[in-house]
TORROMAR-287164 format. One line per field, with one value per residue (C-alpha): residue number from 0; x, y, z. Coordinates in Angstrom, 2 decimals, padded with zeros to 5 digits. Layout:
// TORROMAR-287164
n	NUM | ...
c1	X | ...
c2	Y | ...
c3	Z | ...
This chain:
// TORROMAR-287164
n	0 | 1 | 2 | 3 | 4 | 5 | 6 | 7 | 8 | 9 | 10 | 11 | 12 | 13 | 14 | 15 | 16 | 17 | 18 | 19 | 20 | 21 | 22 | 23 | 24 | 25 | 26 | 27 | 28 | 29 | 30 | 31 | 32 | 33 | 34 | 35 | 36 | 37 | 38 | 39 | 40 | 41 | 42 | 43 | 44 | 45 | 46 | 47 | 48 | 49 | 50 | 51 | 52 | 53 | 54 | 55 | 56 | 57 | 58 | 59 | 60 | 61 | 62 | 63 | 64 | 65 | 66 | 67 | 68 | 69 | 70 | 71 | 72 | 73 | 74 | 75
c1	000.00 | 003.05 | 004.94 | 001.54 | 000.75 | 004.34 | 004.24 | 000.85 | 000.27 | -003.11 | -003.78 | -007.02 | -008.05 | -011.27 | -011.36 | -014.72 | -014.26 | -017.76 | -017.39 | -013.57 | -011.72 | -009.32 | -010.01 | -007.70 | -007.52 | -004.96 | -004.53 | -008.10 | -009.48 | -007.49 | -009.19 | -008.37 | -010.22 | -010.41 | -011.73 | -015.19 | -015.14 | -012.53 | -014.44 | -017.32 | -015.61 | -014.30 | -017.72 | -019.38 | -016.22 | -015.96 | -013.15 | -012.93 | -015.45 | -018.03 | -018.23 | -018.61 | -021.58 | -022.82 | -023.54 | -025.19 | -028.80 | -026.94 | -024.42 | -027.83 | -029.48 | -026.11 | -025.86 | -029.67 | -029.28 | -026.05 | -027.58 | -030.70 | -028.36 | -025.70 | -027.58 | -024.37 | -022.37 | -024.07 | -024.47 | -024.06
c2	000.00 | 002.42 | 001.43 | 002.45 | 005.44 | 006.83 | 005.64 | 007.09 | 010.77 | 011.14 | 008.01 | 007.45 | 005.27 | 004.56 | 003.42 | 002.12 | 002.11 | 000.94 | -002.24 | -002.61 | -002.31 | 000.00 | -000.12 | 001.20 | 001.32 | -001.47 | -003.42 | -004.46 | -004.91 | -005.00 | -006.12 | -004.43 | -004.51 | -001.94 | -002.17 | -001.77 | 001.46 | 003.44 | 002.65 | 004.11 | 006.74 | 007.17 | 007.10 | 009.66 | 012.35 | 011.52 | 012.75 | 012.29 | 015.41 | 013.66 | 010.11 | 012.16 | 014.31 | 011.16 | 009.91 | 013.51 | 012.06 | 009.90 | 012.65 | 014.82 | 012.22 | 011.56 | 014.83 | 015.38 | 012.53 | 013.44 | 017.35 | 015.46 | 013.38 | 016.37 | 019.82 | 021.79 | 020.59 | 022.69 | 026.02 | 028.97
c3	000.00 | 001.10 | -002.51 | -004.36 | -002.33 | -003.26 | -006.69 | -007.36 | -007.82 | -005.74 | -004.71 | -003.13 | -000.59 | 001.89 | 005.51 | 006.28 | 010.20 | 011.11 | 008.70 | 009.59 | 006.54 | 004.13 | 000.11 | -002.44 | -005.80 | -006.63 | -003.28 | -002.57 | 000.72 | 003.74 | 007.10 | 010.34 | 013.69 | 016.36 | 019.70 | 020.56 | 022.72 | 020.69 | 017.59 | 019.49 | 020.28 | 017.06 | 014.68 | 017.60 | 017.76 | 021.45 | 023.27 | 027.53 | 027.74 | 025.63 | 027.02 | 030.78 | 028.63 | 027.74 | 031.02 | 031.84 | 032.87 | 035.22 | 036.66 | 037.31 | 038.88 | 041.22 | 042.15 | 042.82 | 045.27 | 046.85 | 047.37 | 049.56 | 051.38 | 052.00 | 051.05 | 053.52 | 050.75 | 048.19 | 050.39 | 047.83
């Protein structure tokens, strides 16, 4: 793939994460796996702010609990 990407003046391939492969003009298709959670976070943009947004309904709900059981520790 290297040898044709020099060789080749705009050579054009496609990685299909979701289906778990790379496609190129000459080489075929080449198989490659990635773990479940990274690929998540890959296809959704997620970085270590967005998975803690995702869990956002469950952080509220925490945190709704925790100021019932301990209001003195939310004083403003």
């Amino acid at each position: 793939m290297f040898k044709e990407a020099i060789s080749n003046k705009g050579f054009n391939l496609t990685v299909d994460l979701e289906a778990g492969y790379i496609k190129g003009a000459q080489i075929g298709d080449i198989n490659f796996s990635v773990d479940n959670f990274r690929r998540h976070c890959l296809l959704n943009g997620l970085d270590d702010i967005g998975l803690t947004l995702e869990q956002s309904d469950f952080i509220k709900q925490y945190e709704a609990k925790r100021k019932a059981q301990a209001p003195w520790l939310f004083a403003e």
